[in-house]
C-alpha positions as CSV (number, residue, x, y, z in Angstrom):
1,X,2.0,2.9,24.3
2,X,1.8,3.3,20.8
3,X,4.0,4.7,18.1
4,X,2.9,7.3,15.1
5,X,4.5,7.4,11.5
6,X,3.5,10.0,9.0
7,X,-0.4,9.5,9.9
8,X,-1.5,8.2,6.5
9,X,-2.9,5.3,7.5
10,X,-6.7,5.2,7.6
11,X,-7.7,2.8,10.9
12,X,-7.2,3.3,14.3
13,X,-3.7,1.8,14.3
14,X,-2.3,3.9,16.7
15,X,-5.4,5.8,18.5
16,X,-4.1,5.7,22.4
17,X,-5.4,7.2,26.0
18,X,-1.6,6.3,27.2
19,X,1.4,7.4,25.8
20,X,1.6,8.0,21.7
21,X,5.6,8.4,21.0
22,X,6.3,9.9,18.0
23,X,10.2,8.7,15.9
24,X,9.6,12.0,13.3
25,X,13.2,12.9,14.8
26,X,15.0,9.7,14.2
27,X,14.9,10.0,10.2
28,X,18.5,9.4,9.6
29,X,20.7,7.1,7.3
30,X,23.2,5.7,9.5
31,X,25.2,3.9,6.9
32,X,25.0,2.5,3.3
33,X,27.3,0.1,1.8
34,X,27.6,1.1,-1.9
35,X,28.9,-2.4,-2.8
36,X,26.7,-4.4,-1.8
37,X,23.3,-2.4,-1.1
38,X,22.9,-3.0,2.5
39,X,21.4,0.0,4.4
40,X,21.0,1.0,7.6
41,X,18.5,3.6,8.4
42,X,16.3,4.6,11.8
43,X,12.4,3.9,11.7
44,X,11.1,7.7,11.6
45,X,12.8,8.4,8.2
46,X,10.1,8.9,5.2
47,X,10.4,6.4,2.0
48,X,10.6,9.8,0.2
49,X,13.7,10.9,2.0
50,X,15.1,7.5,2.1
51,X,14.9,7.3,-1.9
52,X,16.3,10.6,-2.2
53,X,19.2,9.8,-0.4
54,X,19.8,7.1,-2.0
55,X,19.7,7.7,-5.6
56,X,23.1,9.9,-4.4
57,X,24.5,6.8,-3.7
58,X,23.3,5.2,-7.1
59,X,21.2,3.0,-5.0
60,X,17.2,2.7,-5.0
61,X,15.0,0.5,-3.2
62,X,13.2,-2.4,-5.4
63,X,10.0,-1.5,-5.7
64,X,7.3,1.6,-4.2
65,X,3.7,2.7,-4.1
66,X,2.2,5.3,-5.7
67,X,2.4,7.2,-2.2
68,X,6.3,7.8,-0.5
69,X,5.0,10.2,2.2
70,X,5.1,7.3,4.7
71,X,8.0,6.3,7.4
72,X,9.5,3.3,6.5
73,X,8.3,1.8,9.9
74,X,4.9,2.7,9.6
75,X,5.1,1.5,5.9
76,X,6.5,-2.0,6.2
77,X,4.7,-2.5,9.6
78,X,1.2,-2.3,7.8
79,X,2.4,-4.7,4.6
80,X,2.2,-1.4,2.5
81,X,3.0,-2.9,-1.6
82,X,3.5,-1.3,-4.9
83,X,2.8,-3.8,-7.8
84,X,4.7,-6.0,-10.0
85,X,3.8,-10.0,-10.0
86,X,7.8,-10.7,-9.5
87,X,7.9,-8.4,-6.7
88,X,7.2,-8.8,-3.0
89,X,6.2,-5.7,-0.5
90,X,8.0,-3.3,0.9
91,X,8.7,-5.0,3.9
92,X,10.8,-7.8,1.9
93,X,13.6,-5.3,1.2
94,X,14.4,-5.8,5.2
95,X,17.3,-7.3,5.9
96,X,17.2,-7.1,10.1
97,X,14.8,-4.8,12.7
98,X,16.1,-3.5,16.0
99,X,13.2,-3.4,18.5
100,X,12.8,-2.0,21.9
101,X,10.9,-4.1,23.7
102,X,8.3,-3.6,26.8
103,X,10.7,-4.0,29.9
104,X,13.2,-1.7,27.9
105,X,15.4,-3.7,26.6
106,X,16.7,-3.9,22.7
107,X,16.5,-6.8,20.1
108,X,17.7,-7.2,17.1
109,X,16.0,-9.9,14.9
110,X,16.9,-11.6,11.7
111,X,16.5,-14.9,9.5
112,X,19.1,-16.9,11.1
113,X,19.0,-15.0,14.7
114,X,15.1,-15.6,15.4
115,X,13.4,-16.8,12.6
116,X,9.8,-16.9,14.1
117,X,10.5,-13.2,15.3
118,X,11.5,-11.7,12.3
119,X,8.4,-13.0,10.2
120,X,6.5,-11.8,12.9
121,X,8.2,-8.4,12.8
122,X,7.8,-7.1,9.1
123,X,4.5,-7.4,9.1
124,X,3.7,-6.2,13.1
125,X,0.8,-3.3,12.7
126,X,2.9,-1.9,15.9
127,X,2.5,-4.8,18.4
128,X,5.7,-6.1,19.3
129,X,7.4,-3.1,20.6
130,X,8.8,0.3,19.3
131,X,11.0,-0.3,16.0
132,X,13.6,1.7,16.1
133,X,16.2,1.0,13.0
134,X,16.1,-1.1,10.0
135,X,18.9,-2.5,7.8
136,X,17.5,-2.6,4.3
137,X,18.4,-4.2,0.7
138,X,18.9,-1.7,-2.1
139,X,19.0,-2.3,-5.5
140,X,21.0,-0.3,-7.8
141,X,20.1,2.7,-8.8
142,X,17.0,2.2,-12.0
143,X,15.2,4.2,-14.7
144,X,11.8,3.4,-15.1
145,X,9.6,4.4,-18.9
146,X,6.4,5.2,-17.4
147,X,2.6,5.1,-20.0
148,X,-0.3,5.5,-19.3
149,X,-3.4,5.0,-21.7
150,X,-7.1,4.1,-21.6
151,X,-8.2,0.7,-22.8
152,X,-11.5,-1.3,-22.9
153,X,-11.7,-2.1,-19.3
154,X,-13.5,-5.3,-21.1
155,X,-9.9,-5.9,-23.1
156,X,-8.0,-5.6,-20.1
157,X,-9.8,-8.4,-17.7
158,X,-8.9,-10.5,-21.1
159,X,-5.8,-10.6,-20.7
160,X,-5.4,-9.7,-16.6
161,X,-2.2,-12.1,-16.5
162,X,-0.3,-11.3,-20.1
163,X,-0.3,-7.6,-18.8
164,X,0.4,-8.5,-15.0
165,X,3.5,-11.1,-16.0
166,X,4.7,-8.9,-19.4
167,X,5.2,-5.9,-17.5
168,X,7.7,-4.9,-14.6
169,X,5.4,-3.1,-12.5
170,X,1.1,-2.8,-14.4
171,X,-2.0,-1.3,-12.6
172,X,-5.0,0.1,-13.8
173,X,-7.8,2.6,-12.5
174,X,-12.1,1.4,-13.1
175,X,-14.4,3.7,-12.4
176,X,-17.7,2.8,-11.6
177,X,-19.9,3.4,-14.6
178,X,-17.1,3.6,-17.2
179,X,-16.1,0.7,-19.9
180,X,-12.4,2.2,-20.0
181,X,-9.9,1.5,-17.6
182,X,-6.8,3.7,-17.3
183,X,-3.7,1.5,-17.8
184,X,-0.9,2.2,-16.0
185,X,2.8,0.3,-17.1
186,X,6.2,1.1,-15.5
187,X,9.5,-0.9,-17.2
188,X,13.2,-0.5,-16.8
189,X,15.0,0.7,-19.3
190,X,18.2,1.7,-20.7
191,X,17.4,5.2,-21.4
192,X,18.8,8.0,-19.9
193,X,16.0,9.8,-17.3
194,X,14.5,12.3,-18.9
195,X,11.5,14.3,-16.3
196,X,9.3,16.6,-17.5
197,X,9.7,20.5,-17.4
198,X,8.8,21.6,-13.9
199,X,5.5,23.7,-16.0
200,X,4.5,20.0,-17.8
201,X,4.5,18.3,-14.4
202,X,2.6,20.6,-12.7
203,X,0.0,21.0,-15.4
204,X,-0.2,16.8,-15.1
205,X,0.2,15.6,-11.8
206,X,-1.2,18.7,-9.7
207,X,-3.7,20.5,-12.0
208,X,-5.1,17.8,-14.0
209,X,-4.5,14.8,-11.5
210,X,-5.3,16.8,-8.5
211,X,-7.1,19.9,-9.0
212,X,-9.7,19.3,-11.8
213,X,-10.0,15.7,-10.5
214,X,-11.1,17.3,-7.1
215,X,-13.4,19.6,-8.1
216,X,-15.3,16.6,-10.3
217,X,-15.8,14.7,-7.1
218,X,-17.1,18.2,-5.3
219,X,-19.3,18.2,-7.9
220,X,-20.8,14.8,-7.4
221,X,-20.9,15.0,-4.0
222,X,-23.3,17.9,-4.4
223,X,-25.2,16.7,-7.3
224,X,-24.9,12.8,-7.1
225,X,-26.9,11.9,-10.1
226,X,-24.2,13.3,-12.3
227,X,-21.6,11.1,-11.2
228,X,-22.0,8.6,-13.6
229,X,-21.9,10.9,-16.6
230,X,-18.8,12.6,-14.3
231,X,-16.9,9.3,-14.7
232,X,-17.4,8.4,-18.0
233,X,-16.0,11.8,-19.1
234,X,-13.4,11.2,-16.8
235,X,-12.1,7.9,-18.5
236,X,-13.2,9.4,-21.9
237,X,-10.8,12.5,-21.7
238,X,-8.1,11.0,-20.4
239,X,-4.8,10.6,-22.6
240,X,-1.7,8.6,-23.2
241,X,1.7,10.4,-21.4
242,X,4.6,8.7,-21.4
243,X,7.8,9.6,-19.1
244,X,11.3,8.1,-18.0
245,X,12.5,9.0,-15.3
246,X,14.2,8.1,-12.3
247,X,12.2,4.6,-10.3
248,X,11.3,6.8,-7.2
249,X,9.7,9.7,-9.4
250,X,8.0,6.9,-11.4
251,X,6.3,5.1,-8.5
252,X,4.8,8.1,-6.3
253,X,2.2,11.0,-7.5
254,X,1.2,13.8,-4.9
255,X,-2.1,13.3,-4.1
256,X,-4.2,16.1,-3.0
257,X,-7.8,14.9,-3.4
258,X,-9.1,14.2,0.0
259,X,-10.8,10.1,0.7
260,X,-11.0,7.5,2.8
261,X,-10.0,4.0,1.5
262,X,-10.0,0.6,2.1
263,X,-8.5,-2.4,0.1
264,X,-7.7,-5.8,-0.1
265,X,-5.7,-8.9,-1.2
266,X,-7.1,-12.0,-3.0
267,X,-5.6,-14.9,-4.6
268,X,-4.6,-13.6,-8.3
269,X,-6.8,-16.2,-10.0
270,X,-9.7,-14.6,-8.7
271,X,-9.0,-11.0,-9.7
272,X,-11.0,-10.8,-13.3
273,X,-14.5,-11.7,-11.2
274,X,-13.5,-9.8,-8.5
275,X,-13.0,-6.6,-10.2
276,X,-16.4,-7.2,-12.4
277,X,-18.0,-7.9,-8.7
278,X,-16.5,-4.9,-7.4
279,X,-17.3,-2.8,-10.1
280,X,-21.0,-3.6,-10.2
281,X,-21.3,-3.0,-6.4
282,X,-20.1,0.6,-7.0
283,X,-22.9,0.9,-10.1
284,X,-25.3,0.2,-7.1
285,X,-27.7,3.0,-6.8
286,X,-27.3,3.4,-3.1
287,X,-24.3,4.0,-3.6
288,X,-22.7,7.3,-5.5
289,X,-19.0,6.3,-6.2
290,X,-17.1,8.7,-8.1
291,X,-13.7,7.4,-7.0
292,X,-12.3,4.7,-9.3
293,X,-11.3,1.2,-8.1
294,X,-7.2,0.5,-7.9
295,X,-6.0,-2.9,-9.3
296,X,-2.2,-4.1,-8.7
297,X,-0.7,-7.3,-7.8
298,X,2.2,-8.5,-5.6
299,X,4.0,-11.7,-5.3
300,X,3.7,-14.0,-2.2
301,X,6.3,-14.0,1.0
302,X,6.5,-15.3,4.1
303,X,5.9,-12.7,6.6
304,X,2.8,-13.9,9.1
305,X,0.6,-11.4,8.8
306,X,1.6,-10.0,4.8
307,X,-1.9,-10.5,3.3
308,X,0.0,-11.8,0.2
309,X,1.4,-14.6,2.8
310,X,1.8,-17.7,0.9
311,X,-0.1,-16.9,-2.6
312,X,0.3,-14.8,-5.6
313,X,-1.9,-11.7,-4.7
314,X,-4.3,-9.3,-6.5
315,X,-4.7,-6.1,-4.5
316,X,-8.3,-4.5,-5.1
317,X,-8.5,-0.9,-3.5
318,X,-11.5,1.1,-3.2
319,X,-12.5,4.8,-1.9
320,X,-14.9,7.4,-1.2
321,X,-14.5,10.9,-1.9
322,X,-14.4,13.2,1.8
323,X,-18.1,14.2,3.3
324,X,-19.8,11.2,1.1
325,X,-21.2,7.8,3.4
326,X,-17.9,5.2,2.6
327,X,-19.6,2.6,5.3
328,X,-22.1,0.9,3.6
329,X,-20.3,0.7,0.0
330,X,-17.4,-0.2,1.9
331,X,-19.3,-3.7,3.5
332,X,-20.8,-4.6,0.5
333,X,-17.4,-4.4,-0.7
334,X,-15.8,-6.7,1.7
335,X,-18.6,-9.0,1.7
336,X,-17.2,-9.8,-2.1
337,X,-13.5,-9.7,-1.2
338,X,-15.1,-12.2,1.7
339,X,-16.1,-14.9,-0.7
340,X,-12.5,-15.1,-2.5
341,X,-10.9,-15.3,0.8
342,X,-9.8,-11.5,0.9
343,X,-7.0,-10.5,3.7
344,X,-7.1,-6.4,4.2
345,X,-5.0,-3.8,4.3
346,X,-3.2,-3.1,7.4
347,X,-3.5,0.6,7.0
348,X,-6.6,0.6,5.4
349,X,-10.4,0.3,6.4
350,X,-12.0,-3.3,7.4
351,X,-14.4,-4.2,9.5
352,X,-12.3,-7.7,10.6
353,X,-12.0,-9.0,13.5
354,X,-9.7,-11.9,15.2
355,X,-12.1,-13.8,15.1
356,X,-12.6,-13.6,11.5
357,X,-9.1,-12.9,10.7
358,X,-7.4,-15.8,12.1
359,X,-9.0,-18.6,9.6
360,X,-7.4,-16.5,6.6
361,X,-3.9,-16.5,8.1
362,X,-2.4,-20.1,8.2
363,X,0.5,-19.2,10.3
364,X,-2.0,-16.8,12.6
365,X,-0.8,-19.0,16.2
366,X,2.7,-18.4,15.7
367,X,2.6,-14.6,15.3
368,X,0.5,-15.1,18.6
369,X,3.3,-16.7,20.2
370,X,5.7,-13.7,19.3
371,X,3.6,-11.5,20.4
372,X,2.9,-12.7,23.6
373,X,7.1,-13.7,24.3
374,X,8.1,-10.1,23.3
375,X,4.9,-7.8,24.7
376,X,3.3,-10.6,27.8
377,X,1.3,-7.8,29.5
378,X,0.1,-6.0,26.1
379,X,1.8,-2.6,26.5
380,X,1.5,-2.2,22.8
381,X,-1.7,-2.8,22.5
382,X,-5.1,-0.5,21.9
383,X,-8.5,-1.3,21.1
384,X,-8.0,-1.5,17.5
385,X,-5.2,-4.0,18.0
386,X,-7.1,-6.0,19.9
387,X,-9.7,-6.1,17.9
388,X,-7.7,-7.0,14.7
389,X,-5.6,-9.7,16.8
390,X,-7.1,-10.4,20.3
391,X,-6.0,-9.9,23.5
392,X,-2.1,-11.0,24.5
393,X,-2.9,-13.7,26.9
């Protein structure tokens, strides 16, 4: 058995010739305690929904990536992150997870009830049993001033940590070819929200962002040898915008532009090198990259299988556009993120195995143990689980 969630994921998380069990009915808020933030919501219900409905209760959760089309189950299972280098992911905002376990019955794990299971169960890729409800820690209700600009990508690596530590939430976009990165800075503020007109939005994030973007990576895919000149116009048209707006609208962009992606999380002192390793494996000319590389950073918790478990992360995300060969740019990008010790993505492509997994994870053995007290005959378990964490017994 395995369970589905919005489907964004890119592996084979829960591919299955048994039964696949979908929660896309059990998107509720059961109950929300204005005074002190705690929320209690089932598993099926999308982070899009979820903020929605809570911004009417002048509530918001802490911190989001720049997609909310996932279920909070799915999400939080896979150790999905936004950025900020004070700021855990998503799956830290959990306060408790009710599971249903293989023989039926139905858990509820904590801190103080089960410690071992609930570090095990944030971070679970769907291999403990079926989560069915979360209770969550909102933060009040935020406003976020959102800018954007393009900076010497060379300017940027210089001063990776000032921007990373000065900023409440900082990421930035390299493409392949290009010296300017495209800056991206979120900060709480005072202000009142202010979004754009419905016209201005549309023109940004869906014709610009999405549309014109989209038909430059047709392009390239058709005529390859342009792509470099393709991303250099890219980063040299580009402009400043600046917004404030509500956190939720702030975090997450639609995005329209069909890829497949894979990323991962290295120790933060590495990232400068990384990214100028990264960056001249996608200037390769095997390889015709016209998608840029994604930069954020996250701080370190304690879930067991949180690739930013027990160090202060650097998240490096890379993709190819639809119909173009991702596999081999994809290894010679891993071999890279292999040298600095790189965890992936739950969600995202890897070619890991348990095998070579387990060294990276110090407290691998005792998400084992969890694993095999609450699921001993592996009904949770497909091939892609057990190649990512090995058979139950």
């Amino acid at each position: 058995m395995r369970v589905a969630g919005a489907g964004h994921s890119f592996t084979d998380t829960v591919l299955t010739d048994g039964v696949l069990l979908s929660l896309d009915r059990m998107n509720r808020v059961l109950d929300i305690d204005r005074s002190t933030g705690s929320v209690r919501v089932e598993a099926g219900i999308t982070l899009n929904k979820l903020s929605s409905v809570l911004h009417d209760y002048e509530l918001a959760l802490p911190n989001l990536g720049d997609i909310d089309v996932q279920s909070i189950a799915g999400a939080t299972a896979t150790a999905t992150h936004g950025t900020g280098a004070k700021l855990e992911n998503l799956s830290a905002a959990l306060q408790s997870i009710e599971l249903t376990l293989a023989d039926g019955s139905t858990i509820e794990v904590d801190e103080q009830s089960d410690p071992d299971a609930w570090r095990a169960a944030r971070v679970s890729i769907g291999a403990l049993g079926v989560i069915t409800a979360f209770t969550v820690q909102a933060v009040p209700a935020f406003v976020l001033e959102a800018v954007d600009r393009p900076q010497p990508l060379d300017d940027v690596l210089a001063q990776l940590d000032s921007l990373a530590d000065g900023n409440d939430h900082f990421e930035f976009f390299a493409f392949p070819h290009s010296p300017v990165a495209l800056t991206r800075t979120n900060n709480r503020t005072d202000l009142p929200e202010n979004p754009p007109s419905a016209l201005s939005n549309w023109v940004q994030e869906i014709a610009l962002a999405n549309y014109a973007f989209g038909a430059l990576c047709r392009l390239g895919r058709v005529r390859p040898r342009l792509i470099p000149r393709i991303n250099r116009t890219v980063t040299r048209l580009a402009g400043s915008t600046h917004r404030v707006d509500r956190s939720y609208r702030i975090f997450a962009s639609p995005r329209r532009v069909r890829m497949t992606e894979m990323e991962y999380a290295i120790p933060r002192a590495y990232a400068a090198e990384a990214i100028r390793q990264v960056k001249a494996v996608g200037e390769r000319p095997e390889f015709d990259v016209s998608f840029p590389i994604e930069v954020r950073w996250v701080a370190p918790d304690d879930a067991f299988l949180s690739p930013a478990n027990g160090r202060p992360t650097c998240y490096l995300a890379v993709h190819m556009y639809r119909g173009m060969a991702w596999e081999p740019y994809f290894r010679a990008v891993e071999e890279v993120m292999a040298s600095y010790g790189g965890r992936p993505h739950w969600g995202k492509r890897h070619f890991q195995t348990a095998e070579t997994l387990r060294p990276l994870y110090p407290e691998w053995d005792r998400f084992a143990a969890v694993r095999k007290r609450l699921d001993p005959d592996g009904l949770f378990t497909n091939g892609y689980v057990e190649r990512v964490l090995g058979p139950t017994t």
